[in-house]
C-alpha positions in Angstrom: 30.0 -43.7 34.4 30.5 -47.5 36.0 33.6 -48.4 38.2 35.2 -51.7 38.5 38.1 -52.9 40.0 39.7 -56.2 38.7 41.3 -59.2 40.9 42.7 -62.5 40.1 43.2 -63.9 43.3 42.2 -67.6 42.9 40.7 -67.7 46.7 37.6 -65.3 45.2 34.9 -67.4 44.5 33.7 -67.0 40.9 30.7 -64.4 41.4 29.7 -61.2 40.0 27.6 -58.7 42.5 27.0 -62.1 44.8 25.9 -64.5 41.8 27.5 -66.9 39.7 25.2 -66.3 36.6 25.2 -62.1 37.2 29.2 -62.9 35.4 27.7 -63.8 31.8 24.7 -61.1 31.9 25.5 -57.8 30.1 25.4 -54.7 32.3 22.0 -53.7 31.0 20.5 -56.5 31.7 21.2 -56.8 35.3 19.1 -54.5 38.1 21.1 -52.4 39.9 19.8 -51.3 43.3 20.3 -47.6 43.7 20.4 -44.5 45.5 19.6 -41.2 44.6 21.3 -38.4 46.0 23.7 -40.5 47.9 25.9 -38.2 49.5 23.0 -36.6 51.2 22.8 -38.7 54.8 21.6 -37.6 58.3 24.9 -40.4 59.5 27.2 -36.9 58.0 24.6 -34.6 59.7 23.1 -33.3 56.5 20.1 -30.9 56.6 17.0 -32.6 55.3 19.0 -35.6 53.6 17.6 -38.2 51.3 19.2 -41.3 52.8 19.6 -42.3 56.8 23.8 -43.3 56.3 26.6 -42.3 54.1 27.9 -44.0 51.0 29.6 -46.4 52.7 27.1 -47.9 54.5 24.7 -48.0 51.7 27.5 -49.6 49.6 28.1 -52.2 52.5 24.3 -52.4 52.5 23.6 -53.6 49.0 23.5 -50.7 46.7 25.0 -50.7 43.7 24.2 -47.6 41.8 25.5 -44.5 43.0 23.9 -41.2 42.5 25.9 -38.0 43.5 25.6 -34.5 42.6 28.7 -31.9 42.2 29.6 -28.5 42.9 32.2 -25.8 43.1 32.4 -24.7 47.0 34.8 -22.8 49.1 36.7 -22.9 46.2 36.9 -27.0 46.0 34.9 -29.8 44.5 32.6 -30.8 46.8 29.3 -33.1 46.7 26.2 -31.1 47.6 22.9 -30.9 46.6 22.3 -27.9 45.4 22.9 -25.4 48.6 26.0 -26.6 50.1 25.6 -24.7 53.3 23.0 -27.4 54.4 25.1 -30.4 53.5 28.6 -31.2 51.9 31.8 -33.2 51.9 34.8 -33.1 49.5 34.4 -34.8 46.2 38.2 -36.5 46.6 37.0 -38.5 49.7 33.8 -39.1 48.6 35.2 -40.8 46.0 38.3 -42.1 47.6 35.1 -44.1 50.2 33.9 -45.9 46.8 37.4 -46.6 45.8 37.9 -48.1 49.6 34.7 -50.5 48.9 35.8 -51.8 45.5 39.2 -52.3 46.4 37.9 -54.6 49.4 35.2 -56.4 47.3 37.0 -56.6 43.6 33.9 -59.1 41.9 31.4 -55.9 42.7 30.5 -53.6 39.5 29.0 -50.3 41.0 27.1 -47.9 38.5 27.9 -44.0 39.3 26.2 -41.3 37.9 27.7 -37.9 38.7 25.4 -34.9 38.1 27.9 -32.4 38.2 27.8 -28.5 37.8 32.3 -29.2 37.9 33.8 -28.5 34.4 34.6 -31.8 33.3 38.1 -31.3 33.3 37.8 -30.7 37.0 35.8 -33.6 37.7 38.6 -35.9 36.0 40.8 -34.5 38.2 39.0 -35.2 41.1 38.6 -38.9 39.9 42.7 -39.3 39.1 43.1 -37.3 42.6 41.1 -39.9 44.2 42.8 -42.7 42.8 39.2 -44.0 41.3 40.0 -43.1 37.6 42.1 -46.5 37.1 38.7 -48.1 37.8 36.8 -46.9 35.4 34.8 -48.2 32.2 32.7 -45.7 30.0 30.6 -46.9 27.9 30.8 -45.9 24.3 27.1 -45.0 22.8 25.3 -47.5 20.5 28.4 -50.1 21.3 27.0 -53.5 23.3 27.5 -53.2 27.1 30.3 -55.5 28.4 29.4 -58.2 30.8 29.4 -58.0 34.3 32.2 -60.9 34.1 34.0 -58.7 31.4 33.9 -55.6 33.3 35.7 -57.7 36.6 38.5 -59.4 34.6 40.0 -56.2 32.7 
């Protein structure tokens, strides 16, 4: 799944993730620096995490490429990985934190890839809850992949 969030405003410099020349480069042909596990941070006191700070800060950080994992806890959506006893927040603000950083930075294309063990009629949800589903492009197999440029002005 990809995000994007479009603007118009004429005061934005003409860039696409920071470069002029990212705008006419196709999606798959642009490196996307990414975390794995992203959720999992010691900054939201998570037991043995993967990164050092939360989604945010890797966002603010430079990453582009979101990797978060699903679940069904407590009775609620939740990102976890895997035993959510040692680690977990709610999918909705998770998601409403990436909606936050494209909404302030509007000539930024994130890629998210959601393992999820959600039904995926629970995990749309949770994406129109969060107010992130407006933002999002998926890509249809064997069709050419938009340009970065392309993906900012729809």
């Amino acid at each position: 799944m990809l995000f994007f969030y479009a603007c118009s405003s004429p005061e934005i410099p003409i860039e696409c993730n920071g470069k002029d020349y990212l705008c006419e480069r196709r999606v798959n042909e642009v490196a996307f620096p990414a975390s794995h596990n992203a959720m999992s941070s010691a900054q939201n006191e998570w037991i043995a995490p993967n990164h050092l700070y939360a989604i945010p800060k890797q966002l603010s950080d430079g990453i582009r490429g979101l990797n978060i994992d699903t679940y069904l806890w407590e009775e609620e959506p939740h990102v976890c990985h895997g035993f959510c006893e040692i680690g977990a927040e709610p999918l909705e603000q998770v998601l409403g934190q990436i909606k936050a950083f494209i909404i302030a930075n509007p000539r930024e294309v994130l890629i998210i890839t959601i393992q999820s063990n959600l039904s995926a009629a629970r995990t749309i949800q949770s994406l129109q809850q969060s107010g992130l589903w407006p933002h999002l492009y998926n890509h249809q197999i064997n069709s050419p992949w938009p340009t970065l440029g392309a993906l900012i002005q729809e």
